[in-house]
C-alpha positions as CSV (number, residue, x, y, z in Angstrom):
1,X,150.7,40.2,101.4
2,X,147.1,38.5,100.2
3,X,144.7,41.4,100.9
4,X,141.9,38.8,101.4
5,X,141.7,37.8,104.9
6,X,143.3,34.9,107.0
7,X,141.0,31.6,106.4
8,X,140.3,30.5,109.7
9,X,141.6,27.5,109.3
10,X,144.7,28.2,108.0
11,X,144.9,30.7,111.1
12,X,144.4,27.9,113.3
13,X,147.5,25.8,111.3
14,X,149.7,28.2,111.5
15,X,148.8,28.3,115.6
16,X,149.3,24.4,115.6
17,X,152.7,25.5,114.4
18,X,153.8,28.3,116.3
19,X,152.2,27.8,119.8
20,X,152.3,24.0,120.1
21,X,155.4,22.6,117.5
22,X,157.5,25.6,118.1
23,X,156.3,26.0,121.7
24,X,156.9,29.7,120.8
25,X,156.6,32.2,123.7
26,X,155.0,36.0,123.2
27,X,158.4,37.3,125.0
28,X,160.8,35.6,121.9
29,X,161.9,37.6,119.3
30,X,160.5,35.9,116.1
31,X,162.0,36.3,112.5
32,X,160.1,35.0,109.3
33,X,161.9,34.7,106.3
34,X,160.6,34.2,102.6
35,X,161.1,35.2,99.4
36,X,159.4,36.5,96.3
37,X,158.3,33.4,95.1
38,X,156.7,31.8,98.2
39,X,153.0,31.5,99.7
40,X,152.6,35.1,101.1
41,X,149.3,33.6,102.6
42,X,151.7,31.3,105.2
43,X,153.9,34.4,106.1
44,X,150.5,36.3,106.8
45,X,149.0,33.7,108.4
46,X,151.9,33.0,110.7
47,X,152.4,36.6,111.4
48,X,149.1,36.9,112.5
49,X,148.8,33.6,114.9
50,X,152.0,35.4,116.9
51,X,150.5,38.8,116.8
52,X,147.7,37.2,118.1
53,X,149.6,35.8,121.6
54,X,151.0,39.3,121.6
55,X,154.3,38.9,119.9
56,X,155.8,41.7,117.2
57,X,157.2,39.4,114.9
58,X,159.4,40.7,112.2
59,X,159.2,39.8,108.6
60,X,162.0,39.7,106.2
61,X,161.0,39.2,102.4
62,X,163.9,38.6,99.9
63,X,164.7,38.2,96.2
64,X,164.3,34.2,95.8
65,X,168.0,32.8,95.7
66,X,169.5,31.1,93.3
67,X,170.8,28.0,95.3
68,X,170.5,26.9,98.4
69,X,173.6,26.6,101.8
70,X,176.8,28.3,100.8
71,X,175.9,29.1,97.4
72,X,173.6,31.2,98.7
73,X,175.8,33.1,100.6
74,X,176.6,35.9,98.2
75,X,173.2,36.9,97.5
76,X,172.5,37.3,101.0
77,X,171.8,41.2,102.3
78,X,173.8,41.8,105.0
79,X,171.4,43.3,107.6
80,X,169.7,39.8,107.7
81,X,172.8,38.4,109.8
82,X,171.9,41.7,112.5
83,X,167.8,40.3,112.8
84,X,169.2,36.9,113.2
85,X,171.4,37.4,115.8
86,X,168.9,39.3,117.8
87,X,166.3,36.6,117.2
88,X,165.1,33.6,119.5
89,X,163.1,31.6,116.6
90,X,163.9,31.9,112.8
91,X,161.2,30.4,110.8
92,X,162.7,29.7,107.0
93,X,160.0,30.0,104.3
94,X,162.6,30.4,101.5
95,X,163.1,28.0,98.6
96,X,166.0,27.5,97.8
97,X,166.6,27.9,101.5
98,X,169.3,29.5,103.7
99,X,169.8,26.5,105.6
100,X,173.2,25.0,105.2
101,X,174.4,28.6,104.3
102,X,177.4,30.7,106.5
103,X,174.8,32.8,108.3
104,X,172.8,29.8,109.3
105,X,175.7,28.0,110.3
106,X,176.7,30.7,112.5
107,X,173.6,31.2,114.3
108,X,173.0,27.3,115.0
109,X,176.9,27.7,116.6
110,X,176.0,30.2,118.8
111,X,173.4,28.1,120.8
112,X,170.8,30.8,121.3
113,X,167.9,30.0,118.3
114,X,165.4,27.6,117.2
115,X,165.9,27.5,113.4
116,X,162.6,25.8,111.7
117,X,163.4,24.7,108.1
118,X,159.9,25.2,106.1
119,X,160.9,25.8,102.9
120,X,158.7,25.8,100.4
121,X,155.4,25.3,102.1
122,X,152.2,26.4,100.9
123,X,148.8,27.6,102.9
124,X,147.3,23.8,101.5
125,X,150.5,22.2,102.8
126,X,150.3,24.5,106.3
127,X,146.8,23.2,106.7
128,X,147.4,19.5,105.7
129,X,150.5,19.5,108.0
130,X,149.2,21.4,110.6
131,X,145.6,21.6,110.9
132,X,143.2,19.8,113.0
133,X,145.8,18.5,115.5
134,X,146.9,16.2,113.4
135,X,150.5,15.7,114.7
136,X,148.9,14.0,117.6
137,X,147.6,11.0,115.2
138,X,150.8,10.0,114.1
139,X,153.9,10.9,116.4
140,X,153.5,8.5,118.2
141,X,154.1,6.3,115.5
142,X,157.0,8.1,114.0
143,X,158.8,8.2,117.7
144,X,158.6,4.5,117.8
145,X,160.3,4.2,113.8
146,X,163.2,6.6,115.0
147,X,163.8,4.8,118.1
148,X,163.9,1.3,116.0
149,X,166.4,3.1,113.0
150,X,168.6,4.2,116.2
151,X,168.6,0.6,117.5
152,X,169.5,-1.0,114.4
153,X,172.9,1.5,113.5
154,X,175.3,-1.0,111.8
155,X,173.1,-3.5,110.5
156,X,171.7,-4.2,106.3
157,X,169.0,-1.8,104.7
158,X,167.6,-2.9,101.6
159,X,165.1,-0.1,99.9
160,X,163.0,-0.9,96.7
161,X,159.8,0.6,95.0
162,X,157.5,0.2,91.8
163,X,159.4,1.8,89.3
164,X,163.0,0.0,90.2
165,X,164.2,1.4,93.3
166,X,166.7,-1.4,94.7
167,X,169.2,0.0,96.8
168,X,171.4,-1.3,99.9
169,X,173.3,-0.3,102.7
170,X,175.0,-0.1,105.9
171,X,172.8,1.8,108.7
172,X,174.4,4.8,110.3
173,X,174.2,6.6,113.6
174,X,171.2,9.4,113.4
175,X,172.3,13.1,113.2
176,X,169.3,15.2,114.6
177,X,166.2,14.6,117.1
178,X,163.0,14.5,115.9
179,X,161.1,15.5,119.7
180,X,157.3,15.9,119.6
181,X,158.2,20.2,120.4
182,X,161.0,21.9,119.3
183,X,161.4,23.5,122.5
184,X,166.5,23.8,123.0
185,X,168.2,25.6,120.8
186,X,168.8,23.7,117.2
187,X,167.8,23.1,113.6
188,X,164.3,21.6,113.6
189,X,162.1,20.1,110.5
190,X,158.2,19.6,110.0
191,X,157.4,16.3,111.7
192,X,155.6,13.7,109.5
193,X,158.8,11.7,108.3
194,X,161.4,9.3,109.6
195,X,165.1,9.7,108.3
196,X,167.3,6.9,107.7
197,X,171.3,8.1,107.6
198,X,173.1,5.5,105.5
199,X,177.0,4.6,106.2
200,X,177.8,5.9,102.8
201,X,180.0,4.7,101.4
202,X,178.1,1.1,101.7
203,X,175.2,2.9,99.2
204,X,174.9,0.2,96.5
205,X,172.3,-0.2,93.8
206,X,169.8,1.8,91.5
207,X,167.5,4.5,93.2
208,X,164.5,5.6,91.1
209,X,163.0,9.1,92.1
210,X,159.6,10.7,90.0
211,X,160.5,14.5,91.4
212,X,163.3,16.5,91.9
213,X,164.7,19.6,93.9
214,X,168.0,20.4,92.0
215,X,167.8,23.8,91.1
216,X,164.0,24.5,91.5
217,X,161.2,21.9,92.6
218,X,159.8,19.7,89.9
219,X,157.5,16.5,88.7
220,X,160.1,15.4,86.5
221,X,158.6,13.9,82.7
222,X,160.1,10.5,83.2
223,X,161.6,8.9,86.3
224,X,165.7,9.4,86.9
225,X,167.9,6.5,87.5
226,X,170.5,7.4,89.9
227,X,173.4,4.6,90.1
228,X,175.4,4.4,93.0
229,X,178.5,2.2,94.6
230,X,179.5,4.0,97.4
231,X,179.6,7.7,95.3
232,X,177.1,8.5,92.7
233,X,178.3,7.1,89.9
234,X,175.9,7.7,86.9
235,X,172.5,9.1,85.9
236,X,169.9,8.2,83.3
237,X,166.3,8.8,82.3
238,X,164.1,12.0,83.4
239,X,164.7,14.2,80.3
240,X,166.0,17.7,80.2
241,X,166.0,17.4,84.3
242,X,168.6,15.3,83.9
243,X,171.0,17.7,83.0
244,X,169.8,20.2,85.7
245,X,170.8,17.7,88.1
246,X,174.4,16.1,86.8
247,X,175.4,20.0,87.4
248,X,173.9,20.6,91.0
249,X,175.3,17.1,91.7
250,X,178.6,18.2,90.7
251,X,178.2,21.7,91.9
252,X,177.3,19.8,95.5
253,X,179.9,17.4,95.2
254,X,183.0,19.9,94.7
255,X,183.1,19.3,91.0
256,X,182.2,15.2,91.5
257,X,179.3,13.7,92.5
258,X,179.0,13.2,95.9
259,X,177.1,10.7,98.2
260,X,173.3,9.2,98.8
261,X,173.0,11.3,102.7
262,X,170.1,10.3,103.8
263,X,166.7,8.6,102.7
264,X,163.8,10.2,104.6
265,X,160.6,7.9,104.9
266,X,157.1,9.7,104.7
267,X,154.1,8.9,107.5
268,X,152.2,11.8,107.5
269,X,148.7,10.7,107.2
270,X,147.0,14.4,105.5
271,X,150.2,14.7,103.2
272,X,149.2,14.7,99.6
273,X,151.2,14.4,96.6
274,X,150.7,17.5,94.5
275,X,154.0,17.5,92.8
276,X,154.7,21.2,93.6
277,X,155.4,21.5,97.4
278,X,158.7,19.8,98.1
279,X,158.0,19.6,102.2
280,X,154.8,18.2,101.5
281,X,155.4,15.8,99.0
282,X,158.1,14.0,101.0
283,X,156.0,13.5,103.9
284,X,153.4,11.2,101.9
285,X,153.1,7.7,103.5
286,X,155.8,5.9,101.4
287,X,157.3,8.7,99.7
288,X,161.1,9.0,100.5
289,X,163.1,12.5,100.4
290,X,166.7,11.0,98.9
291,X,169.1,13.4,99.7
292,X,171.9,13.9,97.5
293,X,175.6,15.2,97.3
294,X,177.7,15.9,100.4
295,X,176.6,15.8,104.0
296,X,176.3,19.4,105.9
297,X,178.6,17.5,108.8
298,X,181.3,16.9,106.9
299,X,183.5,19.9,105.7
300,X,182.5,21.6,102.5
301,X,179.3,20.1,102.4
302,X,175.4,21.3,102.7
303,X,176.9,24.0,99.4
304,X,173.8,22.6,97.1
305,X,172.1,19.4,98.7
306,X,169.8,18.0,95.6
307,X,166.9,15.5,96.7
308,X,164.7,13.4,95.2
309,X,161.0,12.3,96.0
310,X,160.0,8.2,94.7
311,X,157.0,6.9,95.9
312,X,155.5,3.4,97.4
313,X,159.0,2.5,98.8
314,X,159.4,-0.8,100.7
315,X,162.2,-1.5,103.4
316,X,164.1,-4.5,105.0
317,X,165.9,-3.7,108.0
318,X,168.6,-6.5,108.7
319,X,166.2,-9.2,106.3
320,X,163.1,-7.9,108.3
321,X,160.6,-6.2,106.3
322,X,159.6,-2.9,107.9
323,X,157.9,-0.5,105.1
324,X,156.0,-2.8,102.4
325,X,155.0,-0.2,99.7
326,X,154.4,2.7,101.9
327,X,152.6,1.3,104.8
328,X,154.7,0.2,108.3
329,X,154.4,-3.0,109.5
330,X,154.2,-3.8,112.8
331,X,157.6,-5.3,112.7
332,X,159.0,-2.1,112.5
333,X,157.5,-0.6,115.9
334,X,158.1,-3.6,117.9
């Protein structure tokens, strides 16, 4: 742990988070995960804001894993699966992250926990996505975009950006709720984004990201080209990244590369782009989180799920433009 103290700010964040998102109650037993490599000062602070209510939160530091999902599943300590069955709320500050692994799996099963997926975030990230009641400003606004990507399931997505982005395809059905606290049981995120779930095999075109979460988290030198026709079918561009990725695609995709899953639209309005904090930089108005390999729904997948980050993204929903490089049109919230 930091032995300077808690800023009061970031104290504040990380009560944003717990008391209001979380709707965390004194009486729930609270688990915090992270790892070696991560923000101790988000741990502490956290800690601290349900200490504060009168909660005895429990904190579990471990190694920093390897991979991510099942592949993480061997480096695991067993006594973690005991303090997360006893738990109410499991806070995730790993990176790679357990989610998508057989422990997490089995606790979202058994209906009894709030699982919060924050990954890599940092105390300037905590304060940026947190601080100052800042979800109010904007949820509004992402509610309505959900609501319009459920209406429009089955119809024509078109997605482009700067660098070459120009990708279409077939709208699915959502797969998770995005409510304003994350109050039942379930797998919750940090709000600031929008996710659109394509029919995937209907993935078509050239997808240009400028970072990259295969392995570890990183600005990558050059931008990768990712083609696609229903499957991934080549890469090109981003220097030695490359590489690092054509194996966790493969390693994701059971030995073949896999699908595009999902592309998840930034409108956080204190994001920044920092090129270091994965959660953060994916919730920048007009970034989009492309997420890579095979879906956690479907059997054998959510084993490694790469992603990528591209920025300034535009998007036509059924001919309609919605997202014209980064910024929502009205058209979208009608």
């Amino acid at each position: 742990m930091p032995d300077r103290p808690i800023r009061p700010e970031l104290f504040g964040a990380a009560q944003a988070m717990l008391s209001d998102f979380l709707a965390y109650r004194p009486s729930e037993r609270l688990v915090i995960t992270g790892d070696t490599a991560g923000d101790a000062a988000v741990i502490q602070a956290i800690a601290a804001a349900a200490i504060a209510v009168g909660a005895r939160p429990m904190i579990i530091t471990l190694p920093q894993l390897p991979y991510q999902g099942k592949l993480a599943d061997p480096y695991l300590p067993e006594a973690l699966a005991g303090a997360v069955a006893a738990c109410d709320l499991w806070i995730d500050l790993t990176f790679p992250y357990i989610a998508g692994s057989a422990l997490h799996d089995r606790a979202l099963k058994s209906g009894a926990i709030r699982y919060m997926l924050a990954s890599d975030l940092t105390a300037e990230a905590l304060l940026r996505l947190f601080g100052g009641g800042v979800i109010e400003s904007f949820f509004s606004r992402q509610a309505a975009l959900d609501a319009a990507f459920t209406r429009a399931a089955g119809r024509p997505v078109r997605i482009t950006s700067p660098l070459g982005t120009d990708v279409a395809f077939t709208l699915g059905k959502p797969h998770a709720a995005r409510p304003r606290r994350a109050e039942a049981p379930g797998m919750y995120t940090i709000p600031g984004s929008c996710t659109l779930y394509p029919e995937m095999e209907s993935v078509r075109g050239r997808i240009m990201i400028e970072t990259v979460f295969h392995e570890y988290y990183t600005r990558l030198e050059a931008p990768i080209a990712i083609e696609v026709n229903g499957r991934i079918r080549g890469l090109s561009g981003g220097g030695s990244d490359r590489a690092v990725l054509d194996r966790a695609l493969l390693r994701a995709g059971g030995g073949q590369y896999g699908y595009v899953i999902h592309f998840t639209h930034g409108l956080h309005p204190a994001a920044r782009f920092t090129g270091g904090c994965f959660v953060e930089d994916m919730r920048v108005i007009g970034c989009d989180a492309v997420g890579l390999g095979l879906p956690w729904w479907l059997p054998g997948g959510g084993e490694n799920h790469p992603d990528g980050v591209m920025s300034m993204q535009s998007i036509w929903l059924d001919g309609v433009p919605v997202v014209e490089n980064g910024r929502i049109l009205e058209a979208a919230t009608a």
